[in-house]
C-alpha positions as CSV (number, residue, x, y, z in Angstrom):
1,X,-2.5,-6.4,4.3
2,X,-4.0,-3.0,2.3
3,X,-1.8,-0.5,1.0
4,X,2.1,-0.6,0.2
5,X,2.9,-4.1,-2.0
6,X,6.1,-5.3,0.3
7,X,5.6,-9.2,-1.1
8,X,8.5,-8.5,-3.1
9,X,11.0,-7.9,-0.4
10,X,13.2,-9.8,0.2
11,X,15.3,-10.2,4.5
12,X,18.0,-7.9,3.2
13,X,16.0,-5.3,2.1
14,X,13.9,-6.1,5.3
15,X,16.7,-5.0,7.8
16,X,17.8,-2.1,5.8
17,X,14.2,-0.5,5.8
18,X,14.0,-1.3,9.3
19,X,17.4,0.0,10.7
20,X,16.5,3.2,8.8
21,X,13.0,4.0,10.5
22,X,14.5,5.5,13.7
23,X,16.2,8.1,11.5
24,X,13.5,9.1,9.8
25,X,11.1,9.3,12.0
26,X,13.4,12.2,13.6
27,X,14.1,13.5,10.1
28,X,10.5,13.6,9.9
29,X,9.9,15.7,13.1
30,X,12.8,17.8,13.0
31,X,12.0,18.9,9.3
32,X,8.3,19.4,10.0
33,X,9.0,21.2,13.2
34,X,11.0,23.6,11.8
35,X,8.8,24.3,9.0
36,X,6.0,25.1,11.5
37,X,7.8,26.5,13.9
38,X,6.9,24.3,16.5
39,X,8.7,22.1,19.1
40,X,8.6,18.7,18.4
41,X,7.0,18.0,21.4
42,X,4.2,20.2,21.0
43,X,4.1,19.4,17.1
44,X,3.3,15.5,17.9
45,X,0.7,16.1,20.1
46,X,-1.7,17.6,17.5
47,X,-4.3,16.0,15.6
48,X,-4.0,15.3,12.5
49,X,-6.6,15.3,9.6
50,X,-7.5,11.6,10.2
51,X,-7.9,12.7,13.2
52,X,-4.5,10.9,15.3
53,X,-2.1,13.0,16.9
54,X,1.9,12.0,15.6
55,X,2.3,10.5,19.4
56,X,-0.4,8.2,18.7
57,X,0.8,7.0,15.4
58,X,4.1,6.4,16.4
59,X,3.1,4.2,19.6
60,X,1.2,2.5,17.2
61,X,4.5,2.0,14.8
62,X,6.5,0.5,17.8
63,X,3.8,-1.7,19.5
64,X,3.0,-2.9,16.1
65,X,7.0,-3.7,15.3
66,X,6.9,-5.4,19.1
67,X,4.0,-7.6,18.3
68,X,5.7,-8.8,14.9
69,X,9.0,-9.3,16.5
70,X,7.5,-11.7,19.1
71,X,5.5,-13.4,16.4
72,X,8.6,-14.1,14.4
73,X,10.1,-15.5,17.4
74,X,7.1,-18.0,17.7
75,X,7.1,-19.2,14.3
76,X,10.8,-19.6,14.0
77,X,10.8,-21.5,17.6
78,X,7.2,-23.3,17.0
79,X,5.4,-26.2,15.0
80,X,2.5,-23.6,13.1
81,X,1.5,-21.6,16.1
82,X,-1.3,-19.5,16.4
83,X,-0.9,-15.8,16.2
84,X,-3.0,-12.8,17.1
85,X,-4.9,-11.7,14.7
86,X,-3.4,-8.0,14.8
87,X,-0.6,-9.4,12.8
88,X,-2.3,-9.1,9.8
89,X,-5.3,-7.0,10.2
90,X,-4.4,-3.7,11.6
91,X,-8.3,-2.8,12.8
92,X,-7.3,-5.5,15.7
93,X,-4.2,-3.3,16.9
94,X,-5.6,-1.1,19.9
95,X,-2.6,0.6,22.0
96,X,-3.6,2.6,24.9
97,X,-0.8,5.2,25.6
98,X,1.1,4.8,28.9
99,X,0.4,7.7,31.3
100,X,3.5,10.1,30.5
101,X,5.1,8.9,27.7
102,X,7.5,11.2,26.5
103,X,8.5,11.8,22.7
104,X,11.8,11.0,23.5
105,X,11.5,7.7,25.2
106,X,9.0,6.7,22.4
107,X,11.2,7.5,19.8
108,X,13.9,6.1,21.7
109,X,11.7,2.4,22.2
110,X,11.4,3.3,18.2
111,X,15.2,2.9,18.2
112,X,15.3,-0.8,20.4
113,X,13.0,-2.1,18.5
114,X,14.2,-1.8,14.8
115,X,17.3,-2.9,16.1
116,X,15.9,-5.5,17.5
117,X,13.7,-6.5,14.6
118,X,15.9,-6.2,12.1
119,X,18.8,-8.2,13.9
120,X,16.2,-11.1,14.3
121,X,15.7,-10.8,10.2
122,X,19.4,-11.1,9.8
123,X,19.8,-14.2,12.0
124,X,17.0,-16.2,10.0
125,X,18.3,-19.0,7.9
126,X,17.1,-19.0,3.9
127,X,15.4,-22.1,5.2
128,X,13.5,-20.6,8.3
129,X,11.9,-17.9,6.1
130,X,9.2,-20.6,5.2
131,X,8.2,-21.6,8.6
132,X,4.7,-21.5,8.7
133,X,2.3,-20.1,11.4
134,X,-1.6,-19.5,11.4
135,X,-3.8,-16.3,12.6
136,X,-6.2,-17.6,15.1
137,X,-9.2,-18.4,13.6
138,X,-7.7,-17.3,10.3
139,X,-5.2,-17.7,7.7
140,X,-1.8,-19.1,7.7
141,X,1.2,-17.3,6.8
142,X,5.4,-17.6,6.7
143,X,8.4,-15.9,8.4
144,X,9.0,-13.9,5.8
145,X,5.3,-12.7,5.8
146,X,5.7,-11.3,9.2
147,X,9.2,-9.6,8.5
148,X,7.6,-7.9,5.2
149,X,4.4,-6.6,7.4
150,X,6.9,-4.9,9.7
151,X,8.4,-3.0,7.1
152,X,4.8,-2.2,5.4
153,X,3.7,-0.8,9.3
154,X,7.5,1.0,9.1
155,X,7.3,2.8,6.0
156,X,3.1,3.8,6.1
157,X,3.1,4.8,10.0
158,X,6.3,6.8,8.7
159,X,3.7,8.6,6.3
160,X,1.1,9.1,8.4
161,X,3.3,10.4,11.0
162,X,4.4,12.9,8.2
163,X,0.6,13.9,7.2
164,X,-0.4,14.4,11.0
165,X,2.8,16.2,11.9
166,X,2.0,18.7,8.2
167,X,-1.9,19.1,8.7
168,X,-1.9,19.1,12.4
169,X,-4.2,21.7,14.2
């Protein structure tokens, strides 16, 4: 896991960072698209200077948040089960866009899934964060591990949605 240090954090801090993606992640586009000048709509499908459009990187956000929540689920319901590898090792997430995917309905699958996620963190015993579970062919990791990778994809798809939405062409 490259980039933000979230080892630290601990479930509480976990939920809080995850119920408050939705709202910024609008913040985000309303503030940028008024800046520009630009409806949102148009503003997201722009490319960026790492060459993503802000549609792209938010599909990515909530794909990435489903395939966490599910892998939560399977450690806290199985004996060290194997994971896919994308948990960890964001070159292995590939997301091909749905054919007419609005803004609106991704940010508001963006919405169902923090909720989601983040009432799954609450309802994990202290004890339950050290179930353990392995990446396929890899290394093994805990609850908590997954839960703290969901709010590192939160918080840095939230800034690269920012830097697309700013340098967009």
């Amino acid at each position: 896991m490259d980039g933000l240090d979230v080892s630290r954090l601990a479930a509480v801090d976990i939920a809080v960072a995850l119920r408050s993606y939705p709202r910024r992640f609008r913040e985000t586009l309303a503030s940028v698209s008024q800046a520009r000048g630009l409806p949102a709509e148009e503003l997201v499908g722009r490319i960026g200077a790492d060459g993503h459009c802000g549609m792209d990187l938010l599909l990515d956000v909530v794909n990435t948040l489903t395939l966490l929540d599910r892998s939560l689920d399977e450690v806290l319901r199985a004996d060290d089960p194997a994971l896919h590898p994308g948990v960890l090792d964001p070159s292995l997430r590939d997301w091909a866009p749905p054919p007419g995917l609005s803004l609106e309905t991704l940010l508001d699958m963006l919405d169902d899934q923090c909720a989601d996620l983040a009432a799954a963190v609450d309802e994990v015993s202290s004890v339950d964060w050290v179930r353990s579970a392995h990446i396929a062919d890899g290394p093994s990791l805990t609850a908590i591990t997954i839960a703290q990778e969901a709010t590192r994809v939160g918080a840095e798809g939230l800034r690269a949605f920012e830097s697309a939405l700013r340098a967009g062409s």
